[in-house]
Every structure is written in C-alpha cells, then in structure tokens.
CHARMM internal coordinates of N, CA and C (Angstrom, degrees):
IC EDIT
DIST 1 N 1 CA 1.4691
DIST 1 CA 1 C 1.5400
ANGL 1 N 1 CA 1 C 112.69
DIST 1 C 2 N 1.2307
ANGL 1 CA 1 C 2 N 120.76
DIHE 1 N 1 CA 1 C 2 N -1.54
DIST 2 N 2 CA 1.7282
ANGL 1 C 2 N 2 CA 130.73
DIHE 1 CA 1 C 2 N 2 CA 174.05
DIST 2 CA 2 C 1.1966
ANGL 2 N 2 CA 2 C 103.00
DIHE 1 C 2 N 2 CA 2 C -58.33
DIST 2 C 3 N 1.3321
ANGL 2 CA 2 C 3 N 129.47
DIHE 2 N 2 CA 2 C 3 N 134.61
DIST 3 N 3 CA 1.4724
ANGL 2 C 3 N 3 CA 122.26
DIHE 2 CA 2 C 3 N 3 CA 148.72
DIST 3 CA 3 C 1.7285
ANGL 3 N 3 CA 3 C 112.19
DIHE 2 C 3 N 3 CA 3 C -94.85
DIST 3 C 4 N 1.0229
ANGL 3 CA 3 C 4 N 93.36
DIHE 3 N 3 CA 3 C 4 N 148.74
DIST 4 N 4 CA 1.5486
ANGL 3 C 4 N 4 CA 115.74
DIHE 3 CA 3 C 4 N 4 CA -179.01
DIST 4 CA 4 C 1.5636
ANGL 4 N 4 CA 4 C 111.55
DIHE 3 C 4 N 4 CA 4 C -48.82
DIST 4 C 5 N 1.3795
ANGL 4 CA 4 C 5 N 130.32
DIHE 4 N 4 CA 4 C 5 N 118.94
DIST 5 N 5 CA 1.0930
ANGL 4 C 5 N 5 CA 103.43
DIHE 4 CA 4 C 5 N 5 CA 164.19
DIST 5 CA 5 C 1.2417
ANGL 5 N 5 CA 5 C 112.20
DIHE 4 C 5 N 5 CA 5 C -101.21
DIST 5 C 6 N 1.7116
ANGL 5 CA 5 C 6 N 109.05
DIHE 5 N 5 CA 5 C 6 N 171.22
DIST 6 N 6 CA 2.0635
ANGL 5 C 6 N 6 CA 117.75
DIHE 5 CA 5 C 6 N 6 CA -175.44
DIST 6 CA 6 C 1.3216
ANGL 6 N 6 CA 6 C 91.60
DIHE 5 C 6 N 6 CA 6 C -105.03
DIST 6 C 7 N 1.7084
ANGL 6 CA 6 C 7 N 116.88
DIHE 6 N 6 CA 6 C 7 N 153.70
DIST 7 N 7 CA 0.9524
ANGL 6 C 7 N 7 CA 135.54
DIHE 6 CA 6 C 7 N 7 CA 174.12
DIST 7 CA 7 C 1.3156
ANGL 7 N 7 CA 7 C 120.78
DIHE 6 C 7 N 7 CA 7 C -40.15
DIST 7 C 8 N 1.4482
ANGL 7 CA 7 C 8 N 109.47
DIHE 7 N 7 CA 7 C 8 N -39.78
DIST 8 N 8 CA 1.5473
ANGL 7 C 8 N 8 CA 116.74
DIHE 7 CA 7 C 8 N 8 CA -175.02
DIST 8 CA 8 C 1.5511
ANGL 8 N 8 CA 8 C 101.21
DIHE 7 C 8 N 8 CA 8 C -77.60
DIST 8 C 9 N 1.2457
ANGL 8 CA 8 C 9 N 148.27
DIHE 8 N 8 CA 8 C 9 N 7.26
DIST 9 N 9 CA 0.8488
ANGL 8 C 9 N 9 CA 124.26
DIHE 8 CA 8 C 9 N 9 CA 155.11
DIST 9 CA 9 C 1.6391
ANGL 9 N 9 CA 9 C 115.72
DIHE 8 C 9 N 9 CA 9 C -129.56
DIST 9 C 10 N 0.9222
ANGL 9 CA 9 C 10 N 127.52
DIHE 9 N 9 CA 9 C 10 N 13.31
DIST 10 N 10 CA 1.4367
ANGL 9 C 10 N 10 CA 145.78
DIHE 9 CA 9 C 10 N 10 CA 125.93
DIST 10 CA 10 C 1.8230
ANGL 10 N 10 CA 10 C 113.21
DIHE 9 C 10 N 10 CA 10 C -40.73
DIST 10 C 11 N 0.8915
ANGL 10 CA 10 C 11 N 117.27
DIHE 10 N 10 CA 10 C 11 N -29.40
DIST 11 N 11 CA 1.2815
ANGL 10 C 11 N 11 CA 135.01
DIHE 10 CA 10 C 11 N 11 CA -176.05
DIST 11 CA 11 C 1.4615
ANGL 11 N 11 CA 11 C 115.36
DIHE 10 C 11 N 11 CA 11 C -90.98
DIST 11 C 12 N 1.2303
ANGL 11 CA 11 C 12 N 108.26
DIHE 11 N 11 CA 11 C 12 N -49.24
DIST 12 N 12 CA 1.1684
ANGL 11 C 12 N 12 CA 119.35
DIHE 11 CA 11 C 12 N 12 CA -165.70
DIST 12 CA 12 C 1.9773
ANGL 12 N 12 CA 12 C 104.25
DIHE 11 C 12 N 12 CA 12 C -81.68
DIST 12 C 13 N 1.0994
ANGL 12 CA 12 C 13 N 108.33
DIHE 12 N 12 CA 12 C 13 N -38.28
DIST 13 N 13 CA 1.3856
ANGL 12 C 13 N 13 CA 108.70
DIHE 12 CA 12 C 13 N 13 CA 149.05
DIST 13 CA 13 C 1.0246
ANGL 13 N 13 CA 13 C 144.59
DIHE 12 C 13 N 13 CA 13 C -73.11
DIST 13 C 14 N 1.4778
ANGL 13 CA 13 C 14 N 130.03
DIHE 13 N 13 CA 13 C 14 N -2.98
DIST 14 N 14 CA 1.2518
ANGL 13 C 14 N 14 CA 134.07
DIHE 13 CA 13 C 14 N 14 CA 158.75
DIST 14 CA 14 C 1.4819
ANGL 14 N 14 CA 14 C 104.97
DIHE 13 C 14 N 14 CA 14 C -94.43
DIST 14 C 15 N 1.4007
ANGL 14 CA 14 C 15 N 127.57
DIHE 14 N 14 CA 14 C 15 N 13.20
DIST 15 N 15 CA 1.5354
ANGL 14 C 15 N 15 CA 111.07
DIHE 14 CA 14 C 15 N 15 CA -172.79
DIST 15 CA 15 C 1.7360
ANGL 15 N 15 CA 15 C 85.05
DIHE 14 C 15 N 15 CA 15 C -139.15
DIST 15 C 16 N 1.5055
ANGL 15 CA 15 C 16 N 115.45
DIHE 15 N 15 CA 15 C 16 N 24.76
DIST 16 N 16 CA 1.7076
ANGL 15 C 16 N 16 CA 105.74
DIHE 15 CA 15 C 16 N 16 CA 165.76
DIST 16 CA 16 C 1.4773
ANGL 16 N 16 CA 16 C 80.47
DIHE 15 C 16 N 16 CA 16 C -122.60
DIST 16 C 17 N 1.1388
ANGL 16 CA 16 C 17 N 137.41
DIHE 16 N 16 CA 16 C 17 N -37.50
DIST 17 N 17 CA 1.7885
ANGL 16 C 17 N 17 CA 130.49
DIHE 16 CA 16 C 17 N 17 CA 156.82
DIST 17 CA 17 C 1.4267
ANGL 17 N 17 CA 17 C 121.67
DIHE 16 C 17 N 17 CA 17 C -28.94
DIST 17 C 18 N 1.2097
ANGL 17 CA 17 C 18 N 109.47
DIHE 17 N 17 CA 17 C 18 N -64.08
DIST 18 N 18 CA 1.3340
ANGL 17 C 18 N 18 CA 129.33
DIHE 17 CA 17 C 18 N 18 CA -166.74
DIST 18 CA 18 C 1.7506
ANGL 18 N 18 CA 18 C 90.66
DIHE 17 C 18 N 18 CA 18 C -64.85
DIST 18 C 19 N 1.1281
ANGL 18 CA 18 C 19 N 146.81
DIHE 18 N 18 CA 18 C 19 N -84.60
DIST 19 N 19 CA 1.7051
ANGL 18 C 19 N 19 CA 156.76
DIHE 18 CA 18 C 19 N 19 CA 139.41
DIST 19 CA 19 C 1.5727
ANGL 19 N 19 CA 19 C 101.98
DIHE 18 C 19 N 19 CA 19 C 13.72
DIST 19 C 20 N 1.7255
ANGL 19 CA 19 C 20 N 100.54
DIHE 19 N 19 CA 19 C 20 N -56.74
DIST 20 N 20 CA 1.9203
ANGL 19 C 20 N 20 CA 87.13
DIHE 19 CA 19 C 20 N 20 CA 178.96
DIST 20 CA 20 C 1.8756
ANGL 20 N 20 CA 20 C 108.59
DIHE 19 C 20 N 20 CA 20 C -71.31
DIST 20 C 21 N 1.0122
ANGL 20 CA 20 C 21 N 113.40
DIHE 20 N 20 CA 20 C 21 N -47.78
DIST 21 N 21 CA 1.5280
ANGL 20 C 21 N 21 CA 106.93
DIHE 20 CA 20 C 21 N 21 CA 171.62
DIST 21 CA 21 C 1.5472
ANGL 21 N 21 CA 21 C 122.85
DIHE 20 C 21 N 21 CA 21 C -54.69
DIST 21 C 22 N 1.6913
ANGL 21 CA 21 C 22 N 119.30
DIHE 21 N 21 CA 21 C 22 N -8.87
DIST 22 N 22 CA 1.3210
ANGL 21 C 22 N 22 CA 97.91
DIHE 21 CA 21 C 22 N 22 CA -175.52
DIST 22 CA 22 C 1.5914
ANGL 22 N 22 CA 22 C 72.75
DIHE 21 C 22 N 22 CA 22 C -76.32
DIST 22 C 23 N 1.3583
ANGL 22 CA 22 C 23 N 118.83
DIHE 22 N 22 CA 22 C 23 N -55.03
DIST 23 N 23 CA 1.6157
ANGL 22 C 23 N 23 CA 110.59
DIHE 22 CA 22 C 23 N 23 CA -151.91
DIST 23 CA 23 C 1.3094
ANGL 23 N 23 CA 23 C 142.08
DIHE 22 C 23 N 23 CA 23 C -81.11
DIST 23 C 24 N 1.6357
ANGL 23 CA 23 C 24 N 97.29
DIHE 23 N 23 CA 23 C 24 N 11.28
DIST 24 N 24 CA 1.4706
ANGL 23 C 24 N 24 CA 103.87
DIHE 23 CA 23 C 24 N 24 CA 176.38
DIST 24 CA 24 C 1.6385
ANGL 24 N 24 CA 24 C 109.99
DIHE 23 C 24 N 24 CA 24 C -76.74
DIST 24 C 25 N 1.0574
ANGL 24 CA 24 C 25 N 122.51
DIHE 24 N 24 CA 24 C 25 N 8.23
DIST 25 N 25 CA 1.6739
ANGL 24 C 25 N 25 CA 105.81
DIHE 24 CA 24 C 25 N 25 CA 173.83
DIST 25 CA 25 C 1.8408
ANGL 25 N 25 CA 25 C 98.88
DIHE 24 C 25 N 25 CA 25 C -100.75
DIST 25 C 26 N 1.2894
ANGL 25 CA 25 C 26 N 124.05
DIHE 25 N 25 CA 25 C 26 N 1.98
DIST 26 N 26 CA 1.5894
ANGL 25 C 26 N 26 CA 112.21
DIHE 25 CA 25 C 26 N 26 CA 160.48
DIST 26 CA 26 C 1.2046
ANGL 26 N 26 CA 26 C 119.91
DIHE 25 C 26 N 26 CA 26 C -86.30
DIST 26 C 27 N 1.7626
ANGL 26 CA 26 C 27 N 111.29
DIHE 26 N 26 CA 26 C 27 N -41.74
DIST 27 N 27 CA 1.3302
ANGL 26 C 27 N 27 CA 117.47
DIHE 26 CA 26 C 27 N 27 CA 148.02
DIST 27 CA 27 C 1.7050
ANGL 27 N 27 CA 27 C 138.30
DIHE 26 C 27 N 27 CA 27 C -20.98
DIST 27 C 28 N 1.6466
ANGL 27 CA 27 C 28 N 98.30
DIHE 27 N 27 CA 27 C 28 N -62.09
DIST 28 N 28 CA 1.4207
ANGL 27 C 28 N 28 CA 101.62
DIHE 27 CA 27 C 28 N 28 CA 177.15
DIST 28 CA 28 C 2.0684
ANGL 28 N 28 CA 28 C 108.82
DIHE 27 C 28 N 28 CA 28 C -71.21
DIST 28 C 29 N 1.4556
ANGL 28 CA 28 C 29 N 107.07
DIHE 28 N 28 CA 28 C 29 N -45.63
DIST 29 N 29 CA 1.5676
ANGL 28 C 29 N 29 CA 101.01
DIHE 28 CA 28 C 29 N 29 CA 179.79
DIST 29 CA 29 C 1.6677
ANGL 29 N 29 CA 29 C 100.94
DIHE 28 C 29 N 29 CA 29 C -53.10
DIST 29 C 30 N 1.2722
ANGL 29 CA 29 C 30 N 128.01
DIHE 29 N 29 CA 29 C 30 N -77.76
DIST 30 N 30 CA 1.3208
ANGL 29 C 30 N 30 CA 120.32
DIHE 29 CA 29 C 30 N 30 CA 168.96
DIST 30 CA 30 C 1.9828
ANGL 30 N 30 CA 30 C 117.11
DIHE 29 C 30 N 30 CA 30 C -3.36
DIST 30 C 31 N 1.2384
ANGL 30 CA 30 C 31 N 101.38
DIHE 30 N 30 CA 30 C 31 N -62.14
DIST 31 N 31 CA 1.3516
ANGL 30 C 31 N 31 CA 89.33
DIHE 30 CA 30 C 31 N 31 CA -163.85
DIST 31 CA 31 C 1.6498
ANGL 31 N 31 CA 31 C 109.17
DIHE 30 C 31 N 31 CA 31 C -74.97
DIST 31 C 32 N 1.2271
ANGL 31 CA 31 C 32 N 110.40
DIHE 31 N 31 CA 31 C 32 N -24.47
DIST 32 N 32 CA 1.6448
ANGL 31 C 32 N 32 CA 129.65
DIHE 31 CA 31 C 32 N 32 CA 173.65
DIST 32 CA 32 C 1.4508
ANGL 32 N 32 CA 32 C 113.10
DIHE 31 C 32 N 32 CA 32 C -43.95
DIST 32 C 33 N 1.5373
ANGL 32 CA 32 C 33 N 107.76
DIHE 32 N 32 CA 32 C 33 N -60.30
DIST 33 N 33 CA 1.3202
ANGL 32 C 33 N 33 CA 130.94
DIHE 32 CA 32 C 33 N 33 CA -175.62
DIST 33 CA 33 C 1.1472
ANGL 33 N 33 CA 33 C 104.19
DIHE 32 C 33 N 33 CA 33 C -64.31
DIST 33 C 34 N 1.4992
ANGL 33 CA 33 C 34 N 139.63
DIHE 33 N 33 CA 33 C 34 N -24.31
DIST 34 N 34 CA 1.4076
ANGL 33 C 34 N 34 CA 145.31
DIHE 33 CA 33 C 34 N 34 CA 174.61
DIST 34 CA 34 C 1.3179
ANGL 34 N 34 CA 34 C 110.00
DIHE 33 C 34 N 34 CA 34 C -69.73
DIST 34 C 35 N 1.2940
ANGL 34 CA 34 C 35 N 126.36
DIHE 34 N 34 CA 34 C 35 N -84.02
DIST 35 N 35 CA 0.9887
ANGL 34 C 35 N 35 CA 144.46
DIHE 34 CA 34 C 35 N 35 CA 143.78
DIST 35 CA 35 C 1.4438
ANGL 35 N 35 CA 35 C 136.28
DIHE 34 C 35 N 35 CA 35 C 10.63
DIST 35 C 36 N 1.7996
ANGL 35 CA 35 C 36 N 105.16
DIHE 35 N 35 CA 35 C 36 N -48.00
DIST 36 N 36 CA 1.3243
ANGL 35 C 36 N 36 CA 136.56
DIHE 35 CA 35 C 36 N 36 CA 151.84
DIST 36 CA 36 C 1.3225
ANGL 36 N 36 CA 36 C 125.97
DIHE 35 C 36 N 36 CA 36 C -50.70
DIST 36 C 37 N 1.4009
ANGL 36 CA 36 C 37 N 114.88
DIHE 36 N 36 CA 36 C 37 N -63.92
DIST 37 N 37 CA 1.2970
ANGL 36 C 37 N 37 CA 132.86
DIHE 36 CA 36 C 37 N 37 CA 127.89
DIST 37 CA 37 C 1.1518
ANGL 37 N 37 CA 37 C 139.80
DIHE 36 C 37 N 37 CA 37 C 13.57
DIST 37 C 38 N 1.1644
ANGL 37 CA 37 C 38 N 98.52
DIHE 37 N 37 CA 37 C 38 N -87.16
DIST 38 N 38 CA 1.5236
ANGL 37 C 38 N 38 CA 120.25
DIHE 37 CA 37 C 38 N 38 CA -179.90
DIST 38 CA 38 C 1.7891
ANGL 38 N 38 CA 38 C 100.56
DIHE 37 C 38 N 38 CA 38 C -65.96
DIST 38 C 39 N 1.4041
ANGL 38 CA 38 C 39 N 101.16
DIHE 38 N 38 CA 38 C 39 N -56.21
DIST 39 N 39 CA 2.2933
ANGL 38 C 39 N 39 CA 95.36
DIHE 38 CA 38 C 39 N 39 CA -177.57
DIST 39 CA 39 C 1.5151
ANGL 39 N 39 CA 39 C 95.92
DIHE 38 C 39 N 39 CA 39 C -68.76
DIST 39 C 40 N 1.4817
ANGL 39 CA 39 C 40 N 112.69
DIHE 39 N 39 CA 39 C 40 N -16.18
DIST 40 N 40 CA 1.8439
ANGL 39 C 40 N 40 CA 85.31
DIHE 39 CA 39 C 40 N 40 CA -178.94
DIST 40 CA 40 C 1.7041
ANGL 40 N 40 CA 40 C 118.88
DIHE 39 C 40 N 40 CA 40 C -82.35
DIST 40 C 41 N 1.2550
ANGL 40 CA 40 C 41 N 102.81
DIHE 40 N 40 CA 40 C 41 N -14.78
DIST 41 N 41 CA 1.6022
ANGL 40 C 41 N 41 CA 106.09
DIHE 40 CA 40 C 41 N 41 CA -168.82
DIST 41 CA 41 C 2.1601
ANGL 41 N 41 CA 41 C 116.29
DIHE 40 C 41 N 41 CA 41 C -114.91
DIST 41 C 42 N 1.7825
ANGL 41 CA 41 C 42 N 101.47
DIHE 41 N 41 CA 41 C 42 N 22.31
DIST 42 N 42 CA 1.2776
ANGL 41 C 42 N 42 CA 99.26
DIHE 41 CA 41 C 42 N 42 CA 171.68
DIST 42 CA 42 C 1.4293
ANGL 42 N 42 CA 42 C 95.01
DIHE 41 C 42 N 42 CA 42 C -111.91
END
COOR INIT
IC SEED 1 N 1 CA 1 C
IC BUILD
C-alpha cells in the first residue's frame, strides 16, 4: 500500500529537515527564555 516516492520529493524533504535543524537551536533558546520568565516573575 506504499506509494512510490520521486526523487523530487525525497528531496524536498530532506531540505525542509535539513532547515528545521539549522533552526531548532532558536527554537530551543526561545522556549528557555520563556520559561525563565515565567519562574522569574511568580
């Protein structure tokens, strides 16, 4: 029941992958800085 995938989109998912890993380390400070936040101001 797999459908086949084409290169071009084999591609195209390893290069919105590749894009989330540059940016998951703003992601994680982001949520840090929240977080921080939040225990610094109760």
């Amino acid at each position: 029941m797999t459908k086949k995938l084409t290169k071009k989109q084999i591609k195209n998912a390893s290069d919105i992958l590749i894009s989330w890993k540059k940016k998951m380390p703003f992601y994680y400070a982001t949520a840090i800085i929240i977080v921080f936040l939040i225990v610094l101001f109760q």
